[in-house]
N, C-alpha and C positions, 0 to 999 in steps of 0.2 A: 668343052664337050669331050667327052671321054671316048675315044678309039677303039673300033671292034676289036675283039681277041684275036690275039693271033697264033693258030693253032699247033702252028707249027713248036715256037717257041713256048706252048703250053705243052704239047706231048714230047719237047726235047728234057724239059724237066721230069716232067712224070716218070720217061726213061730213065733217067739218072737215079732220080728217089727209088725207083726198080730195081734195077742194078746194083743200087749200093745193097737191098738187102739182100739180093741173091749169093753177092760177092761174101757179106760174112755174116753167112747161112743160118740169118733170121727165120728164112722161108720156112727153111728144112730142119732147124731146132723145131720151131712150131708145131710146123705138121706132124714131126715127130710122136711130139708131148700128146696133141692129138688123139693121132692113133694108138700110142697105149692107151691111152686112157678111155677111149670110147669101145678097142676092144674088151679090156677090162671088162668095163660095165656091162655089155654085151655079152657077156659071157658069165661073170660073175654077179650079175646083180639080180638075181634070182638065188644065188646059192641058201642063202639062211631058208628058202624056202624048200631046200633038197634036189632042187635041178640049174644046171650046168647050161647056159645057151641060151638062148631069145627063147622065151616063149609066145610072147607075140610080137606085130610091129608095133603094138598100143603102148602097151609098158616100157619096150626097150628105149622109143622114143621118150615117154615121161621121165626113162632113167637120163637118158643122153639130156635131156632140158638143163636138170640139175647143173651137167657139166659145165655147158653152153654158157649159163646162167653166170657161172662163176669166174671162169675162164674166160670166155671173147671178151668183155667188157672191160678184164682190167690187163688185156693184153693190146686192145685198140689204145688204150689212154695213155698205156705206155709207151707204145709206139710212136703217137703225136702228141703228147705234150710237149714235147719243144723244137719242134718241126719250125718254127719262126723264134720263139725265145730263143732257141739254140744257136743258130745263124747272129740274133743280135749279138747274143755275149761274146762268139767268137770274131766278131770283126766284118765276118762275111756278107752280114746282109744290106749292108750299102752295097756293096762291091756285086751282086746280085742285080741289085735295082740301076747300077750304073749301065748294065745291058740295057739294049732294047725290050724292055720284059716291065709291065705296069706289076702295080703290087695283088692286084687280082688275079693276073697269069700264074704271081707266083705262087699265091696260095693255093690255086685250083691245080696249078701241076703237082706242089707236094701232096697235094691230099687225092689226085687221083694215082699217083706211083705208090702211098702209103697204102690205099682201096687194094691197088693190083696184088700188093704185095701180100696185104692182111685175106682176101678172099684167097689168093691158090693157095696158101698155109691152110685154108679152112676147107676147102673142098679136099687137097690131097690129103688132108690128116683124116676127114673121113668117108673117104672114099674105099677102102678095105673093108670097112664095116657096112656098107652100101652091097660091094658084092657077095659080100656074107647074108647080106637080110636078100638078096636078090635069089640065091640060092634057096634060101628058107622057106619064103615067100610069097617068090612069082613077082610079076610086075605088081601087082597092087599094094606090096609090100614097099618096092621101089618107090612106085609112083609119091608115098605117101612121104615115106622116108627123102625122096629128095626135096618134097615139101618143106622139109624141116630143115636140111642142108639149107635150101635158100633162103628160110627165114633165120637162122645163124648167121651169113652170109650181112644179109639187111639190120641185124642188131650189132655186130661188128662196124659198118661202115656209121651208123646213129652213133654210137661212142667214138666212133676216128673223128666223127664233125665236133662230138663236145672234145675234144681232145685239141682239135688246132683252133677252136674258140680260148681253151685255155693259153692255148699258148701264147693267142695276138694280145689276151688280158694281161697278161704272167709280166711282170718286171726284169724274172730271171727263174733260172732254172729249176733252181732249191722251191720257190715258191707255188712254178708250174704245178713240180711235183709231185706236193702237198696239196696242192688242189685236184690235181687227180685223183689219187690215192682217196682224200676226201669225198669228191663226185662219186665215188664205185665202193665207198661205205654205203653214203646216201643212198645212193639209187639201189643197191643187192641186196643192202642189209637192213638200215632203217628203213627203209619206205612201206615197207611192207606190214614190219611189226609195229611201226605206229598205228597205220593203221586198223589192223588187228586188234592195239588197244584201246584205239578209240570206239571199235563196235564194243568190246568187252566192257568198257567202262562205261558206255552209255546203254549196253543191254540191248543192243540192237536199233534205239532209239533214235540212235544219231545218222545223219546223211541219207540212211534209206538207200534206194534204186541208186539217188544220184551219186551216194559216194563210191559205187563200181564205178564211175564214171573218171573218179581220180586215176583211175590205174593207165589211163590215157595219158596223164601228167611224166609217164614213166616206161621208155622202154623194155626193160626188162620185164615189166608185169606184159604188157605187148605181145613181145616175144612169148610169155607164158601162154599166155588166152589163145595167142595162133595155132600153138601146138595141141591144143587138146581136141578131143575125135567128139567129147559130146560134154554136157555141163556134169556129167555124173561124175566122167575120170575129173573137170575140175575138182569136184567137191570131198572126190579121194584124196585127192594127189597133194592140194593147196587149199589149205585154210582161207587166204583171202580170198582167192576166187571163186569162192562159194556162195560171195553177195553177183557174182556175174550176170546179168540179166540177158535173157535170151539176144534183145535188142543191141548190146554189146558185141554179141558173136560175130557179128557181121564178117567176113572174111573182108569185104572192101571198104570198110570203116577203118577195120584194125591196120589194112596194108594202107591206106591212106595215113591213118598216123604216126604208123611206122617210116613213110616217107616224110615228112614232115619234119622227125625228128633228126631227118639223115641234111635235109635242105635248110630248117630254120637256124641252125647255130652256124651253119657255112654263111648263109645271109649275114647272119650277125657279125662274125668273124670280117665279112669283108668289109663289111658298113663301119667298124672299129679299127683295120689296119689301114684305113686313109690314112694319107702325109695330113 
């Protein structure tokens, strides 16, 4: 019979996984990168059209998606792919488990220090652009726009969970790797345009209603359908999402499967780094 957690020894880890990235300023590289780039966008993603600046909170958001899109996902898998392979190869993670600390402490401390670490990267990188749209605005500008921070936020920690799933898989580290890199093809790049080809090549024929339904299979599209204000900016903005059925929209559908996908690969992860 397996012994309650013990929290202590879960949040002395957590701190430490913290700590190391503050100390060599993962944080602050991030946020960095971040915030040029989502002022950028905010500024300049309008220009081909002759103006300089947000012109609304609608679009600037749809521009920020893009970022989000490409960016958090293969920045979470980097982060924790070898959060446990890592430790193997180096020796340490016996010497880990010879503490008083079960192997579920130690996964849930690396991956909530790895969370702490990945969200203030994401909030302070765009948080400048927040009081720029607040300026612009008004709260309802805010209001919508920290909607979207927090669903960044939730699409970051759904790739940190596939991230230390890969790692309790991984043999080593070369391999992790590769499967991340792999996972954040899949998921960004193909998933979408498959797809895509399959309404094309079937003419619309194929899947119907239900194959909006695949884009639950997939955070990223998620993250997409959360951000959008009505199915019209989908059907501007993104080809796939344009099979979206109103019955999709659900905001407590889509944030239920967005948690999900933050909970089921930690489930799985711990259920596979049993001794």
């Amino acid at each position: 019979m397996s012994r309650p957690l013990q929290w202590h020894a879960l949040a002395t880890l957590a701190g430490k996984e913290f700590r190391d990235r503050l100390r060599n300023r993962w944080v602050l590289a991030v946020a960095l990168v971040f915030t040029a780039f989502s002022l950028a966008i905010t500024y300049f993603g309008s220009a081909a059209q002759g103006v300089v600046g947000p012109r609304s909170i609608e679009l600037t958001i749809a521009s920020l998606v893009s970022l989000v899109i490409y960016l958090i996902p293969l920045i979470a898998l980097l982060l924790g792919f070898d959060a446990v392979v890592g430790e193997r190869e180096r020796g340490s993670l016996d010497l880990l488990l010879a503490h008083p600390l079960t192997r579920l402490e130690l996964l849930l401390g690396k991956y909530l220090g790895l969370a702490a670490a990945l969200s203030l990267s994401t909030l302070i990188g765009f948080a400048l652009v927040g009081v720029l749209l607040w300026q612009r605005f008004g709260q309802a500008g805010l209001y919508h726009y920290s909607g979207f921070v927090l669903s960044s936020v939730l699409l970051g920690l759904a790739f940190l969970s596939l991230a230390l799933l890969i790692s309790v898989l991984a043999r080593d580290r070369t391999r992790a790797s590769g499967l991340a890199i792999s996972l954040w093809f899949v998921l960004v790049l193909v998933f979408d345009l498959a797809l895509m080809g399959l309404l094309v090549a079937s003419q619309g024929q194929v899947g119907g209603e239900a194959l909006a339904y695949v884009l639950l299979l997939n955070p990223a599209d998620l993250f997409r359908i959360l951000n959008v204000f009505a199915l019209d900016d989908v059907r501007r903005l993104y080809g796939l999402a344009a099979v979206v059925p109103p019955s999709l929209g659900q905001p407590w559908l889509l944030a239920t499967a967005m948690l999900g996908w933050i909970f089921a690969p930690l489930a799985l992860a711990s259920w596979r780094f049993k001794p």
